[in-house]
C-alpha positions, -999 to +999 in steps of 0.1 A: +000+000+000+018+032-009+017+060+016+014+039+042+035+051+073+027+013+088+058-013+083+057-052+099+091-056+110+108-092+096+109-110+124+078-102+143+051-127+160+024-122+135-017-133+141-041-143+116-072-117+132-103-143+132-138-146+149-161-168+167-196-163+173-217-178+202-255-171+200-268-183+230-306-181+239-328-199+260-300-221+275-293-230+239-260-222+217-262-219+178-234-243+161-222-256+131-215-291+121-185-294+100-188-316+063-169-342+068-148-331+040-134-303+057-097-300+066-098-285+101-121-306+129-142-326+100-178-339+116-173-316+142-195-287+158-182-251+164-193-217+167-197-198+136-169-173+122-138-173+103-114-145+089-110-112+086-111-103+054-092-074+038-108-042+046-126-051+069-129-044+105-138-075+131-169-069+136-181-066+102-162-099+100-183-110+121-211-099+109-208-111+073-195-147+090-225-155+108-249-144+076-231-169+051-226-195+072-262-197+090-284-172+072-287-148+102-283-119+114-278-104+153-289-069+161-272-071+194-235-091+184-211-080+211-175-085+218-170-108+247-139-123+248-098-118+224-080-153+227-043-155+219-041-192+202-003-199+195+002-221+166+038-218+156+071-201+168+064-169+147+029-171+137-005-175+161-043-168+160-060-134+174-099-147+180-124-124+189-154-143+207-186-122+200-221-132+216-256-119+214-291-127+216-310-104+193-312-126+160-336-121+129-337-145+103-340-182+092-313-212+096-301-225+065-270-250+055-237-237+041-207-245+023-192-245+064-217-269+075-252-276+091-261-246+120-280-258+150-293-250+177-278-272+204-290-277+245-261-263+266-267-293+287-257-315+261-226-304+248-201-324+268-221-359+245-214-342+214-186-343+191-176-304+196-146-284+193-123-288+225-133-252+236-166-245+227-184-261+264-156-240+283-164-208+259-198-211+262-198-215+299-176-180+301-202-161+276-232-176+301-217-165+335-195-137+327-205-102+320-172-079+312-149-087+284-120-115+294-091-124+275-073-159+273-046-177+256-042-208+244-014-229+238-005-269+230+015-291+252+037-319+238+013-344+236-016-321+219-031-311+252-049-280+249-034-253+276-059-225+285-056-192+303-079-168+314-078-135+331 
């Protein structure tokens, strides 16, 4: 970009800016189910989300996410949570957790998978990302923003952190 006064120094930890999205209503949380084609966590559910894309800023990420992948749309989406994921030496994930309750539309499939609306109660049965019943306990009980970090120990272990 010319005329830009902003530089990335070589060399620098570098994160991928992404965003996860945790509807929760009536003591139910909206996920996806993963194709089982898919590279990352295949037949598994997650919140809804996924890159920043250029020009945009995270919430309109966010936004725009949570439209393609379940055909809705949340008046009230809020920033709950930034979690520092490393993934290698010089490179790691910035998520942004947003939450709300507010929602207007219809579920349909996507290209990302099958949304649902799943019992809180039952997550722990279900074949979910390693997070998501932790997350969704943090968006239920916790009012101000938190921040976490999440690393791997040598066996795969998820590490997590929270202030």
């Amino acid at each position: 970009m010319k005329n830009n006064p902003q530089i990335i120094l070589q060399g620098r930890y570098m994160m991928v800016a992404r965003s996860l999205i945790l509807l929760i209503k009536e003591k139910k949380v909206l996920l996806i189910k993963a194709p089982q084609t898919k590279k990352i966590w295949p037949g598994y559910y997650n919140g809804l989300g996924g890159h920043v894309e250029n020009r945009e800023d995270i919430l309109s990420s966010a936004r725009r996410e949570l439209i393609e992948e379940s055909g809705l749309e949340c008046l009230d989406l809020t920033l709950r949570g930034i979690i520092t994921i490393e993934v290698e030496e010089q490179q790691g994930i910035l998520m942004f957790l947003f939450s709300g309750e507010n929602i207007l539309g219809s579920l349909r499939p996507s290209i990302e998978g099958q949304p649902e609306w799943v019992d809180v109660e039952n997550l722990r049965t279900l074949q979910v990302v390693e997070d998501i019943p932790l997350l969704v306990e943090i968006v239920m009980n916790r009012q101000s923003l938190f921040f976490g970090h999440y690393s791997y120990d040598e066996d795969g272990k998820l590490l997590t952190r929270f202030n």
